[in-house]
C-alpha positions as CSV (number, residue, x, y, z in Angstrom):
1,X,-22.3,11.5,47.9
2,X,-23.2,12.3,51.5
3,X,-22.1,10.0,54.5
4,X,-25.4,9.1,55.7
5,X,-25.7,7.8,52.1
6,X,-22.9,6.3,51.7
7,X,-23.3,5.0,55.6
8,X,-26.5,4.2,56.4
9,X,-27.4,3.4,60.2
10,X,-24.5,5.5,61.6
11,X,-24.9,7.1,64.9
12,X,-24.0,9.8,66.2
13,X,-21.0,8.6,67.1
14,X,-19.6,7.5,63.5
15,X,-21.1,10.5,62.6
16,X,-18.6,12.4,64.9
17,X,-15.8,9.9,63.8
18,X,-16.1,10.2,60.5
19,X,-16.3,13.7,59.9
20,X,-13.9,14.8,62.8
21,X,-16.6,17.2,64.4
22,X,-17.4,17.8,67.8
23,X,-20.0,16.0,69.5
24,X,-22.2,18.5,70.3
25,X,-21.7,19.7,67.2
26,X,-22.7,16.7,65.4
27,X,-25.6,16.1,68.1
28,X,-26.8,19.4,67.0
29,X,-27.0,19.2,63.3
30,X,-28.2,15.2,63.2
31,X,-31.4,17.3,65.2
32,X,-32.0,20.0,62.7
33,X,-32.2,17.3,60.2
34,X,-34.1,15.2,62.3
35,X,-36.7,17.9,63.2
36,X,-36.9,19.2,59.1
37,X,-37.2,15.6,57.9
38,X,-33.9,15.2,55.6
39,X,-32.9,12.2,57.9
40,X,-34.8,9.9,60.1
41,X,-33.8,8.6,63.7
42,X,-34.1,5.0,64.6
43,X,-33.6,3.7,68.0
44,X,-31.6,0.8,68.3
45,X,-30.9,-0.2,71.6
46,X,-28.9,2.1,72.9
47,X,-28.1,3.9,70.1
48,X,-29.6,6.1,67.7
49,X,-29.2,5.5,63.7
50,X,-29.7,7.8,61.0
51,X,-30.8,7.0,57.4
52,X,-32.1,9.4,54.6
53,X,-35.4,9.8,54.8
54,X,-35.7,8.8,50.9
55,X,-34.0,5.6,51.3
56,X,-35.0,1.9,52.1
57,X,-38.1,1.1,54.0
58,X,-39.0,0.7,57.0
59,X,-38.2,-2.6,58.1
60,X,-35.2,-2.4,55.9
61,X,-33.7,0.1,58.1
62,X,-34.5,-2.3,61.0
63,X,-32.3,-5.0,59.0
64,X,-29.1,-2.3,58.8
65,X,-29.2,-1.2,62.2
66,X,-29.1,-5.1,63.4
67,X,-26.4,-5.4,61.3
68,X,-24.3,-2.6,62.7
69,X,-23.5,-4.9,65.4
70,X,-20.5,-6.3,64.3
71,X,-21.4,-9.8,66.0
72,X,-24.8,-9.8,64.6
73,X,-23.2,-9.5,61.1
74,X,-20.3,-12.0,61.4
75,X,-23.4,-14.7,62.6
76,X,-24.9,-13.9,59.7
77,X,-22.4,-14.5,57.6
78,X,-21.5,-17.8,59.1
79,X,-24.6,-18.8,58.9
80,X,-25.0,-17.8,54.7
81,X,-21.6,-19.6,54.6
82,X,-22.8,-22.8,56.4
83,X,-26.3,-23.2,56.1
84,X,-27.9,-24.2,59.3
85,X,-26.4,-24.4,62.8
86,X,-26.9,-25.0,65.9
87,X,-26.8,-22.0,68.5
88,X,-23.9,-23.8,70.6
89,X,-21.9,-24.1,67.4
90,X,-22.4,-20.7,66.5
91,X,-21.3,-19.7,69.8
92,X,-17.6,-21.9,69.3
93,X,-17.2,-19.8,66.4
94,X,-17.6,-16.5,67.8
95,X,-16.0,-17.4,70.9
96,X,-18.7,-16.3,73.2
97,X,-21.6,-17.8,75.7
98,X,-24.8,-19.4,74.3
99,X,-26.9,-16.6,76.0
100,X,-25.1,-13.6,74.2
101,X,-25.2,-15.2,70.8
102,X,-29.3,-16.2,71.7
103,X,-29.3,-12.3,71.9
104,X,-27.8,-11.5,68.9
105,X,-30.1,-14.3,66.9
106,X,-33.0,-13.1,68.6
107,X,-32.3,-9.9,66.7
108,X,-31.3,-11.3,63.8
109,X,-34.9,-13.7,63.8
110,X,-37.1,-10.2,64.9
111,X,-35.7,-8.2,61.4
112,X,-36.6,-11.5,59.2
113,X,-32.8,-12.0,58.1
114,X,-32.9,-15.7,60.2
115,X,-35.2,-18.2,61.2
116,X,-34.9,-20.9,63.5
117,X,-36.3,-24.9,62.6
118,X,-36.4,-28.3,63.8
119,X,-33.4,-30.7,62.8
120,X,-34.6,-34.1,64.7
121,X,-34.3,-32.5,68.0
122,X,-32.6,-29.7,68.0
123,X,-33.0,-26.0,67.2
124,X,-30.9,-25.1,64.5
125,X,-30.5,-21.1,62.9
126,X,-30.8,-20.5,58.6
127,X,-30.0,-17.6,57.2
128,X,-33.2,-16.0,55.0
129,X,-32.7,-16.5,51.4
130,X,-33.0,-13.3,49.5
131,X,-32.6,-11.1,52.7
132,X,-30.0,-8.7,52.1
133,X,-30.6,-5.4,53.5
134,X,-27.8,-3.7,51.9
135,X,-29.3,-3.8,48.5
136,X,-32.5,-1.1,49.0
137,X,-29.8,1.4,50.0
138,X,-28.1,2.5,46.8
139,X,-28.0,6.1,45.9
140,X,-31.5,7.6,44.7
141,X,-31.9,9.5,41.4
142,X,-31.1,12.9,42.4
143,X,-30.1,13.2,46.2
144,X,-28.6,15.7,47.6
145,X,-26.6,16.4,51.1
146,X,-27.9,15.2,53.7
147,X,-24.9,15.2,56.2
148,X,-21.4,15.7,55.4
């Protein structure tokens, strides 16, 4: 099993991490790959992930590199756990402001894992039933090393 398979939506820095290589080493390589379409590059923000090019979709990628944000995931999951809630209760759990975790669910809402509704009058945040981008991104039938 290779790491990018294994880890989909690293960048370059878990690639670095977990392999113990150099940066510019790992910068390097993730290119080559890049450039002879093994893997493709995904710019998240300020970060670049990397998935096999023979694994999930499109917009399924999109979903795993939200979720590489470890805030973005841990709303999620508060959110599957507790079915809708407000932003400002969402915000006491995570210990943060309103504005970052409207960031964060912005995010969330433009990959289709949340939507926002109406409860009398105010916004509150659901989790999308069925979206689980973690799923698409099992092994394929006969992969080989992509990046080790």
């Amino acid at each position: 099993m290779t790491l990018l398979h294994e880890h989909p939506g690293l960048d370059a820095t878990g690639v670095a991490q977990r392999t113990l290589a150099g940066w510019s080493t790992v910068i390097y390589h993730l290119g080559v790959l890049t450039r002879n379409g093994v893997i493709v590059r995904l710019p998240d923000g300020r970060h670049r992930r990397f998935f096999p090019t023979n694994q999930g979709k499109p917009a399924e990628r999109r979903q795993v590199a939200v979720l590489q944000n470890s805030r973005s995931g841990s709303i999620l999951q508060h959110l599957r756990a507790s079915g809708a809630l407000p932003r400002s209760a969402l915000a006491a759990r995570e210990g943060v402001t309103v504005p970052a975790i409207l960031w964060h669910l912005r995010r969330l809402q433009d990959v289709g894992l949340v939507t926002q509704r109406t409860d009398g009058n105010r916004i509150v945040y659901v989790a999308e039933s069925g979206a689980t981008p973690s799923t698409p991104f099992s092994k394929p039938e006969g992969s080989g090393a992509v990046a080790s």
